[in-house]
N, C-alpha and C positions, 0 to 999 in steps of 0.2 A: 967110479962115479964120484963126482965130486961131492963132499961131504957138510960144505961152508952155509950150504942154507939150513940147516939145523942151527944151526947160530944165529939163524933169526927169529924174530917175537913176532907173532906168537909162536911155538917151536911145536905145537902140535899137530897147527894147519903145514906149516911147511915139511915139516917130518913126512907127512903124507903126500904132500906136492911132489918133492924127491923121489918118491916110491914111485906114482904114480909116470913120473917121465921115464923113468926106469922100463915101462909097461909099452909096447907097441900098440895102438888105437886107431889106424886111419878108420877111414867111417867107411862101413858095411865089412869091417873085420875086426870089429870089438870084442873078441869071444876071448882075448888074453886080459883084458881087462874088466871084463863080466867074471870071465872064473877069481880073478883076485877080489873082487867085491865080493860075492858069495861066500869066497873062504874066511873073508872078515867077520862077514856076518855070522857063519857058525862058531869060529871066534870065540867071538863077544857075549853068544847068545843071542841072538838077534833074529827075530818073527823075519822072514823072507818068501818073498816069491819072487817068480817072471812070468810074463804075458808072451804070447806066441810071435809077436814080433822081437822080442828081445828087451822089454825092458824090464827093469829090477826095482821093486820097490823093499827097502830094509824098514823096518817098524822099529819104536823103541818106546817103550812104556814112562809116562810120567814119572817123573820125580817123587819122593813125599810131599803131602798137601797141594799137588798140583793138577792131582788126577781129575779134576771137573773142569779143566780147561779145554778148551777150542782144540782141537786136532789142525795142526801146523802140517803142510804140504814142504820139504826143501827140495829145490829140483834143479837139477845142473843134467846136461848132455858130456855122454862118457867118451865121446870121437873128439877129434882134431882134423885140421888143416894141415895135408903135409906140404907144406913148400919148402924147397930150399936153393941156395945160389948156387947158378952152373958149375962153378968149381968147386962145390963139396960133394964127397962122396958118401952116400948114406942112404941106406936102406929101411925105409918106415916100417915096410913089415917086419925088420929083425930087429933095427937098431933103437938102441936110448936115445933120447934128447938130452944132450947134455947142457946143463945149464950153468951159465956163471951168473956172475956178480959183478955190475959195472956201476959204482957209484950207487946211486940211490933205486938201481934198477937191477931185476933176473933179468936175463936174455937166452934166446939159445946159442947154439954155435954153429952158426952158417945153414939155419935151419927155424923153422918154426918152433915155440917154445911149448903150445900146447894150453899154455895160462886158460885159453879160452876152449875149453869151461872149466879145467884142469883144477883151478883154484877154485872153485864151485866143487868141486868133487872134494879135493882135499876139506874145504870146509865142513864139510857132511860127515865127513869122515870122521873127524876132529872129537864135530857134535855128538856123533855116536859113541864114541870112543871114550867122552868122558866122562867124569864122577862128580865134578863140582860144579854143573852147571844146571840153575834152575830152569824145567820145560814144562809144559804139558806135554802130552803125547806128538811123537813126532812120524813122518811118512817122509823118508827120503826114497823120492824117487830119480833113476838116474837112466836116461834116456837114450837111445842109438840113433845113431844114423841122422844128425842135425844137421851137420853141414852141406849134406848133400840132396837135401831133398825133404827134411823133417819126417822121415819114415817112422820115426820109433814116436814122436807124434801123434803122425796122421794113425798108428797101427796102436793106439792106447787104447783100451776095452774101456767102458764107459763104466762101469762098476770097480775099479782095479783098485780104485782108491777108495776111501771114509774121510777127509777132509773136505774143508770148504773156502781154507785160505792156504794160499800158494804163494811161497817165496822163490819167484825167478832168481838164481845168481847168477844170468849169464849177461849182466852189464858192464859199461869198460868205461867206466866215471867216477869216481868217488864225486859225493857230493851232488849225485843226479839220481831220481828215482822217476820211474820209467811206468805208467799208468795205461800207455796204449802204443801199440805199433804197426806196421804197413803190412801188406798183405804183399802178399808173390806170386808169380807164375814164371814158366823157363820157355823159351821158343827155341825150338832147335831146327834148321834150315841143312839140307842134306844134296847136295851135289854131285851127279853120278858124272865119270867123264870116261874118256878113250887115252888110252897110252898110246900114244903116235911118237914115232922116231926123232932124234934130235934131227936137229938143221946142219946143215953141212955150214963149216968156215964158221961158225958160232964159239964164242967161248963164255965159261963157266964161273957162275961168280956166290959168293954166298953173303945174302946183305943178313946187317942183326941192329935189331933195335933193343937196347939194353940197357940197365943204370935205373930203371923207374922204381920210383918207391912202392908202386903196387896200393895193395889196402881191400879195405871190406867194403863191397859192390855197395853198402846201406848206409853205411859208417861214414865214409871217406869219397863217397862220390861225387859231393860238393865242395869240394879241396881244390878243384882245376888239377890233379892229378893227369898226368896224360898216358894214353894207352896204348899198348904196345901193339895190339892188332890195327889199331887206328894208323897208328904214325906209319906203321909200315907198308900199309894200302896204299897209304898217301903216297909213297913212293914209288911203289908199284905200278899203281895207277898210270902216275904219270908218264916212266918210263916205258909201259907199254907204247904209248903214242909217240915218245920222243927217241927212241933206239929198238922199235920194236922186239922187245923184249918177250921171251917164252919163258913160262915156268913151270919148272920141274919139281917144287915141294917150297910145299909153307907151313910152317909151324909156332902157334902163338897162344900164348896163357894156358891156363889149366882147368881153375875151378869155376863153375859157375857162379859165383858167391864173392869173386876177387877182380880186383883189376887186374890184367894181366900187365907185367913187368918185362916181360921178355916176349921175341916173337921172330922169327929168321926165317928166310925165302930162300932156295937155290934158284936161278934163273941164268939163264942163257941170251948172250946177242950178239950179234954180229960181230965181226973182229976191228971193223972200222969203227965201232961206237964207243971201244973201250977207254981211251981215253977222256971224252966227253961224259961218259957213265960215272968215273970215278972221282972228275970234277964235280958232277953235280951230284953225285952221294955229299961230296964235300959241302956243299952249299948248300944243302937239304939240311946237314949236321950241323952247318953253322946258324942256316935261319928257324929254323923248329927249335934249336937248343936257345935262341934269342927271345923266342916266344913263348917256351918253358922257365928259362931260366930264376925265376923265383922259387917256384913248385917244384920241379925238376933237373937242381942244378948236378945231379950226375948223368944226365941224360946223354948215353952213346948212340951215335948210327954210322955204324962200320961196313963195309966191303973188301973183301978178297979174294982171288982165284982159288978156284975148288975146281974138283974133279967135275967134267960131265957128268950131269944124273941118268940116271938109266933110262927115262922116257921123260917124255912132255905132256902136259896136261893139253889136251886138243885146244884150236885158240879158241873155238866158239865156246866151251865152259871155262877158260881162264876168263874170255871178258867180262861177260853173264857174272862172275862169281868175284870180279877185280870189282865191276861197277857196284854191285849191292853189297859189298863191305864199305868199300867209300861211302856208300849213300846210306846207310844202316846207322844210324840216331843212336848217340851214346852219349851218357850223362844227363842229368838234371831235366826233365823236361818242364815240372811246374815246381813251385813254393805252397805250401799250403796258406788258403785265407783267413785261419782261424788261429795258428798256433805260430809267433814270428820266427823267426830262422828254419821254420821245421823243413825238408825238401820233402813234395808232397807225393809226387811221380817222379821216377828215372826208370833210366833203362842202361846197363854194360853186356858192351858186346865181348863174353869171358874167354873164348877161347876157337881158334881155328884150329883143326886137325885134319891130318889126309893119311887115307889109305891106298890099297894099291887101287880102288877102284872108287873109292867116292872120297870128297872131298865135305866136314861136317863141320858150320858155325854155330857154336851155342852162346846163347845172351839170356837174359835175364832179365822181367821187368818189376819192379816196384811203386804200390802206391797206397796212401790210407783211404782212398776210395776205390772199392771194388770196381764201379763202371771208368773211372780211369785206368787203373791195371789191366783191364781187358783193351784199352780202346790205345793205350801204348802199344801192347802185346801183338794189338793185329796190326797197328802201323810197321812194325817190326815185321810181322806176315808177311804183310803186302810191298813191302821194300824184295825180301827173297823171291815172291812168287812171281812179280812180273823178271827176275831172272830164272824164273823155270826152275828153281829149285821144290824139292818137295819140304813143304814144312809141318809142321808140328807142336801143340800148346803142351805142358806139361795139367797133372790137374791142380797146380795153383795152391796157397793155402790163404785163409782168410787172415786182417786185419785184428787189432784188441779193440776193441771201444775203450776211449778214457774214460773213467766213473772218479770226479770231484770228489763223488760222495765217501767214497771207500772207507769202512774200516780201518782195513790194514795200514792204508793209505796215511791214516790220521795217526796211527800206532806208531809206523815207521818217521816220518815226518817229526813227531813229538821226539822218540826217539833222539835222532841225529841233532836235533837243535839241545837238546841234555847233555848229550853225551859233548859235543863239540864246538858248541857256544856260537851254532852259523846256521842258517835257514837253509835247507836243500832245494837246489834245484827242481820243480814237479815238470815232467816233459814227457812227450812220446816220441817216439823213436824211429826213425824211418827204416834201418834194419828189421826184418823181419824175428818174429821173436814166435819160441812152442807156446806159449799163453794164448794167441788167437785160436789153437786146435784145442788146448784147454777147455776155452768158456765156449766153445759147440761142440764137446762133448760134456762139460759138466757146467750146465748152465746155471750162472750163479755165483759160481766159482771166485770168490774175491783176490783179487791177484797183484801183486807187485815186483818190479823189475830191478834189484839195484847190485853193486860190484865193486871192487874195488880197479883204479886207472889201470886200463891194459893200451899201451899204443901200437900198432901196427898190427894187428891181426890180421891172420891169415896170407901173411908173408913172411919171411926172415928176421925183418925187424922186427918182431913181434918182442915186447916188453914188459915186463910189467913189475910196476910202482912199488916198491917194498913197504913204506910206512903208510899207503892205502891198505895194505893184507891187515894189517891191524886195526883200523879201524872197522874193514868190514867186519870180521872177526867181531869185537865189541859191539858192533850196531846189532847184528845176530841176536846176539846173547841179551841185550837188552831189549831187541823185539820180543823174542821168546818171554823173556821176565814180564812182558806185559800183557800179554796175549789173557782176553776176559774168560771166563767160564761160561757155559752152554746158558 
């Protein structure tokens, strides 16, 4: 494991960083890096529990002279996002994330880095770990299962804690502190079909839509980012009607939570249409990658002979399930009227998968209005249901309310203009953030959202900013130093 990030400042959050990639975490298999939290805390000495969904909150007693202070909430999520590019080989339940060092950036290697919330963790870690940092009492609490649904969230006991202000680290800005965010729910659309025989005099081809930068369904969905399940509908589509085309297997994105980057079709046609097919894959790759080509200049769309697949999707559910991908709303759908740039509603369609007998598109919708988020959600619905699919709402998690007024808010803010001689950005967030499960279970709950720059989340490129880890780090420590007494 490479050793070079100890060599960076601050050396005590990274020290921990390193460890922790070290640690295999996909979400809903966090119990390798729950046991290494634990063993810290006995450690250290360190008051510990866990709640029956899995989360871990470590205690640590004030400083001297600081023991009438506020009770400080630090909260970062213990999972990751495992993606990584077709051509690496790597095992998230076994392997490390290995990380380098590219100029003023960590990265990982041909793989997700983890930063996010990684570096939130390492933080905590740091805090707990050390001797010359002035606190009042501190609650790190560290979460499961974020990325895929906010389980360790939605499953937090309403008693678990004794604070009343909560420092979110799971932001990916320096220089941005995060007061309210969008709320979510998942639609998942389910496909039953018939294995019927290939076509005689048919031959076999495997199209792939590849090269997309991907990104965080909340984060980056107003990028004009393009989508890999989209693009490649788009082609399918067509060539259903112009070389009547059958398909044998489609496979695209992953995470509910990501734009999908990748997404590949086996299909089968006629022997007379191959040449026509592989011109107009061409012409597809020349004019989609013209329409991309700002946002998506590595954007690939390839074709070539492959083996027959073993059956055919029957044509009455290839259509049904070709038309409501085409016709299935993806990206941006409003701006919100109150906050400018913010995107207020979206919707990403994350990922197409097939089995030997159903075929399952799951999307995801976003909005800081609850009755938009539902009224997305069933647009989405009613796209699948008039193709006869059966569909399904996940149960959604709520919005933050922005609060002007905040304490912390004003702590933090004062903060950052001290320490860095620049006003912070105050904003909310259209990624979905655990702080709305927070203040409906612990109403009142004064909350703030901030990070240092992470880019590419939840993809390969995933990045993140070395001389931001030092500032957050400092903003921390100087929030803490000011936190009032009861």
């Amino acid at each position: 494991m490479n050793k070079m990030l100890e060599k960076l400042s601050p050396q005590p959050v990274w020290h921990y960083f390193e460890e922790i990639c070290k640690i295999p975490r996909p979400s809903k298999k966090e119990w390798k890096i729950l046991k290494y939290l634990t063993e810290f805390a006995k450690e250290h000495g360190l008051e510990h529990k866990s709640d029956e969904i899995g989360n871990l909150l470590i205690s640590k007693p004030a400083t001297a002279g600081n023991e009438k202070k506020k009770i400080v909430i630090l909260q970062s999520h213990v999972d990751m996002v495992c993606e990584k590019n077709s051509d690496v080989e790597h095992d998230f339940d076994k392997d490390p994330i290995v990380p380098r060092i590219d100029g003023e950036w960590v990265k990982g290697t041909g793989t997700t880095l983890g930063a996010d919330d990684g570096i939130g963790v390492a933080l905590q870690l740091a805090l707990l770990a050390g001797k010359d940092i002035s606190h009042g009492p501190l609650e790190c609490l560290f979460t499961v299962d974020e990325e895929t649904g906010l389980t360790g969230a939605f499953g937090l006991e309403k008693d678990f804690m004794k604070g009343k202000i909560l420092l979110n680290l799971d932001s990916e800005d320096d220089g941005e502190l995060f007061i309210g965010c969008a709320g979510g729910i998942d639609t998942t659309a389910t496909f039953h079909y018939e294995r019927v025989n290939n076509e005689t005099d048919h031959v076999a081809y495997k199209i792939s839509v590849s090269g997309l930068k991907g990104g965080h369904s909340g984060d980056d969905i107003n990028k004009g980012r393009g989508n890999a399940n989209k693009i490649l509908t788009r082609v399918l589509w067509n060539f259903e009607r112009m070389f009547e085309m059958r398909l044998g297997q489609i496979d695209g994105g992953n995470l509910r939570n990501a734009i999908a980057r990748e997404a590949f079709a086996v299909v089968t046609v006629p022997k007379r249409f191959q040449k026509d097919m592989e011109l107009k894959v061409k012409e597809y790759a020349r004019d989609i990658g013209e329409e991309q080509k700002i946002n998506e200049p590595d954007l690939k769309i390839t074709c070539h002979e492959t083996a027959m697949p073993e059956c055919l999707v029957d044509f009455i559910t290839q259509n049904k399930l070709l038309n409501a991908l085409y016709g299935c709303p993806h990206g941006v759908i409003g701006m919100s009227p109150d906050i400018p740039d913010l995107v207020e509603t979206s919707t990403n369609l994350a990922s197409v998968k097939m089995s030997t007998k159903e075929i399952i598109a799951a999307s995801s919708q976003r909005s800081s209005a609850d009755t938009l988020k539902r009224d997305i959600a069933d647009m989405v619905k009613s796209v699948f249901q008039l193709a006869g699919a059966k569909v399904k709402h996940g149960d959604g998690y709520p919005g933050w309310t922005p609060n002007m007024k905040s304490e912390i808010l004003y702590i933090t803010r004062t903060a950052y203009e001290d320490l860095f001689k620049e006003e912070p950005k105050v904003l909310a967030i259209h990624a979905g953030l655990e702080c709305g499960l927070f203040g409906e279970k612990y109403p009142g709950m004064d909350m703030i959202s901030y990070g240092p720059t992470i880019k590419g989340a939840h993809s390969p490129d995933e990045r993140l900013h070395i001389p931001t880890v030092e500032k957050f780090w400092k903003l921390t420590v100087e929030i803490l130093k000011n936190i009032p007494e009861e």
